[in-house]
C-alpha positions as CSV (number, residue, x, y, z in Angstrom):
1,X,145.5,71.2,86.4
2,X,144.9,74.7,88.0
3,X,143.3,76.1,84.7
4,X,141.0,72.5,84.8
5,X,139.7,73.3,88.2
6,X,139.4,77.2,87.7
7,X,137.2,76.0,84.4
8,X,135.1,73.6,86.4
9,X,133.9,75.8,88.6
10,X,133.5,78.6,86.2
11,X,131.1,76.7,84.6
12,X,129.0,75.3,87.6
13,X,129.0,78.9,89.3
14,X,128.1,79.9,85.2
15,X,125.5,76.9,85.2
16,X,123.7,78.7,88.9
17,X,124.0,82.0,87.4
18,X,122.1,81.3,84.9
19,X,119.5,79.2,87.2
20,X,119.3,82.4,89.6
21,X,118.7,84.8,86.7
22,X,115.9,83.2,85.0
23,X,114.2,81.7,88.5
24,X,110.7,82.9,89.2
25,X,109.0,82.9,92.6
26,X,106.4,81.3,92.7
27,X,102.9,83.9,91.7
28,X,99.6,83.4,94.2
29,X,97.4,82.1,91.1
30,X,99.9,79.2,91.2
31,X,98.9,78.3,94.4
32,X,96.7,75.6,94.3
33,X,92.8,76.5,95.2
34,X,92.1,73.4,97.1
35,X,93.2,73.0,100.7
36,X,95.4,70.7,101.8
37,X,96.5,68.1,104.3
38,X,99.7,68.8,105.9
39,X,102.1,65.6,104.0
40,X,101.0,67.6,100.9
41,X,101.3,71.1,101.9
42,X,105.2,69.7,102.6
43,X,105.8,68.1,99.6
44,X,104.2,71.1,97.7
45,X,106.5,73.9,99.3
46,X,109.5,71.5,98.9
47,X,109.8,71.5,95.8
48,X,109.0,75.3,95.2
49,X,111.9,75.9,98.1
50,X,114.1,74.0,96.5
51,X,116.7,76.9,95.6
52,X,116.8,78.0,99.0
53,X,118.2,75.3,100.5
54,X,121.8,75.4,101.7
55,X,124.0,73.7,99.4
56,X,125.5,71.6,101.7
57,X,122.8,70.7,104.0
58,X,120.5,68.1,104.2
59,X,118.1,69.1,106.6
60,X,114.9,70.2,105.2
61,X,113.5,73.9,104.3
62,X,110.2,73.3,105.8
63,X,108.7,70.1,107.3
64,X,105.8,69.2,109.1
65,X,107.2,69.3,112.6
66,X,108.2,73.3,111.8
67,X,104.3,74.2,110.4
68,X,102.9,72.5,113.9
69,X,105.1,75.0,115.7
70,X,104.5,77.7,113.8
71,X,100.8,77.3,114.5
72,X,101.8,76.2,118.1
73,X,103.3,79.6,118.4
74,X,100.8,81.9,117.0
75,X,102.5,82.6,114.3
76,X,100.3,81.0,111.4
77,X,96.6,80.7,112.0
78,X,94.9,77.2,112.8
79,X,94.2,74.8,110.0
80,X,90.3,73.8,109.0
81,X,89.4,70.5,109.9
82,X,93.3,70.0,109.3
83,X,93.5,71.5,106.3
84,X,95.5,74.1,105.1
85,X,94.2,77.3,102.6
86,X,96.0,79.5,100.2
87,X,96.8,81.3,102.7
88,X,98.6,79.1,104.9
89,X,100.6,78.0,101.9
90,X,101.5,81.4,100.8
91,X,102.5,82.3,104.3
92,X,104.4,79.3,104.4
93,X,106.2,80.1,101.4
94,X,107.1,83.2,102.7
95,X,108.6,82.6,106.2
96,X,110.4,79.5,104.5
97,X,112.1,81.7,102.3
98,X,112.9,84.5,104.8
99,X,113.7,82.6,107.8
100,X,117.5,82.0,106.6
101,X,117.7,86.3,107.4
102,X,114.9,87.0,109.6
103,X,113.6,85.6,113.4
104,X,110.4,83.9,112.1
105,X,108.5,86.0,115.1
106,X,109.8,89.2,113.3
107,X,108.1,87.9,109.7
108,X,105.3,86.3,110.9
109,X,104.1,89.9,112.6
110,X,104.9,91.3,109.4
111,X,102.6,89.5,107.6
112,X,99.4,89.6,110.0
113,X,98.4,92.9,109.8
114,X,96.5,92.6,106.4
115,X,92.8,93.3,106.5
116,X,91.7,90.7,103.7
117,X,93.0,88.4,101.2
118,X,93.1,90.8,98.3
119,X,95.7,93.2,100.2
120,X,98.0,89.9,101.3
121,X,97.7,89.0,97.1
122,X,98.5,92.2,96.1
123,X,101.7,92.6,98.6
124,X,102.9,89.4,97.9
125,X,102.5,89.9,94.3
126,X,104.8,92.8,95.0
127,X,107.4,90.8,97.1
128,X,107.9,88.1,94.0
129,X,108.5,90.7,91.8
130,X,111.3,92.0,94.3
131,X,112.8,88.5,95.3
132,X,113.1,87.6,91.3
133,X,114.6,91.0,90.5
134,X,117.3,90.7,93.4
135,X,117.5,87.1,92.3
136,X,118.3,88.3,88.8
137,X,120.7,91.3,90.2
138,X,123.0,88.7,92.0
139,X,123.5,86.4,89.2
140,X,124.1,89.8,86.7
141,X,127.2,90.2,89.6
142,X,128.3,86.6,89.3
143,X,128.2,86.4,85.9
144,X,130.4,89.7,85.6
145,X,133.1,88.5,88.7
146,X,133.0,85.6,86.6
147,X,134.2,87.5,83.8
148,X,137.0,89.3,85.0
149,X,138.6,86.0,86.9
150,X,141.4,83.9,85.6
151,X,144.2,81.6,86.3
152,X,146.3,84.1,89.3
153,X,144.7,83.4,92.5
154,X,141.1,83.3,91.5
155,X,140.4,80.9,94.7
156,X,141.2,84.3,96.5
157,X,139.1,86.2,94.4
158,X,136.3,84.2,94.4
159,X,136.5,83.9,98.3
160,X,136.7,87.5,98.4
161,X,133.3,88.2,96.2
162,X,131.3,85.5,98.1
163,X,132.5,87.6,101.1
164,X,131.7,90.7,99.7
165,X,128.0,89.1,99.0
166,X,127.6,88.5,102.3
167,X,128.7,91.3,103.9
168,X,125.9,93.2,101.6
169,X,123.4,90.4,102.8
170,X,124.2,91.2,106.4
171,X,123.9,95.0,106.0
172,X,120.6,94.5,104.0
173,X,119.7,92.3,107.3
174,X,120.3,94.6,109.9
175,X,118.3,97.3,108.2
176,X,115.0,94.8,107.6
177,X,115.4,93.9,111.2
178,X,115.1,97.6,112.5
179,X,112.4,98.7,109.5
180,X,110.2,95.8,110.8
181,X,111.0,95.8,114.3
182,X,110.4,99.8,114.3
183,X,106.9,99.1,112.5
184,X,105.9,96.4,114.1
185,X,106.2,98.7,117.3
186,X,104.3,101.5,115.8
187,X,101.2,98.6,115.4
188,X,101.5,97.7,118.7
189,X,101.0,101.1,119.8
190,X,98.0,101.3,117.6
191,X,96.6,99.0,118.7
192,X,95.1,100.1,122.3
193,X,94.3,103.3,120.0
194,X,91.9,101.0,118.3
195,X,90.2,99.3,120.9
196,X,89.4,102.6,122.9
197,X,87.5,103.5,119.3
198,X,85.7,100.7,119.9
């Protein structure tokens, strides 16, 4: 019975491996060109946010209630006649798949300081390329813990690398919050810099 279990969830654990190492943010020329009204901006990131959802959650990634408040806030720019851009979307995508790690103040500042369109492409361009790769480095972990588990105790070992996981995503946490946090200051003080050049 012990070796049934441990081979059940070697293979789902195998089975999300494999779905983590061959996943592919989404790329800006994906986004769609058209703007859109905010039921289908939702069901649109939904389904691209579909992997970072908690497992055992139901409560939605993004919903229509959370992109009001966001605008509310400040911390995406107003929609056009109620609809939303490229932009928006992109934006969206981003804080949705941050906000799990980051304060959604700390991301949205990070993200308004571009001067056009072409430098937020290019940047986010940059970050896909990044999430996909740690995406693929987490599942090349897995897939080797994986490996060197079997029948003695390998609840405990398991428990123990999905620890060890987090621990790293903490660490990795408290030094984005201080990188952003420390450049977001330096913009601030910038910024009355700028409007004495004025």
């Amino acid at each position: 019975m012990a070796n049934d279990n441990l081979n059940s969830i070697k293979q789902e654990l195998s089975d999300f491996s494999s779905t983590l190492g061959s996943y592919k943010t989404e790329g800006w020329i994906n986004f769609p060109s058209i703007d859109l009204y905010m039921d289908q901006v939702v069901t649109y990131l939904e389904r691209l946010l579909n992997i970072f959802s908690n497992v055992d959650d139901t409560s939605k990634v993004i919903t229509s209630s959370m992109v009001n408040n966001y605008v509310k806030e400040g911390y995406l720019k107003r929609p056009l006649n109620k609809k939303y851009d490229k932009v928006h979307l992109v934006t969206l995508y981003i804080m949705s798949m941050l906000k799990p790690i980051l304060p959604i103040p700390l991301i949205a500042k990070s993200l308004s300081n571009f001067e056009n369109e072409q430098k937020y492409q290019i940047f986010f361009e940059e970050l896909t390329k990044l999430q996909d790769q740690a995406f693929n480095n987490v599942s090349t972990k897995l897939s080797a813990a994986l490996d060197q588990i079997d029948g003695n105790d390998y609840e405990t070992a398991l428990r123990l690398f999905a620890l060890q996981l987090t621990s790293e995503a903490n660490a990795h946490r408290i030094a984005a919050e201080k990188i952003l946090f420390a450049l977001n200051k330096n913009d601030q003080a910038k910024s009355p810099e700028k409007e004495k050049s004025k």
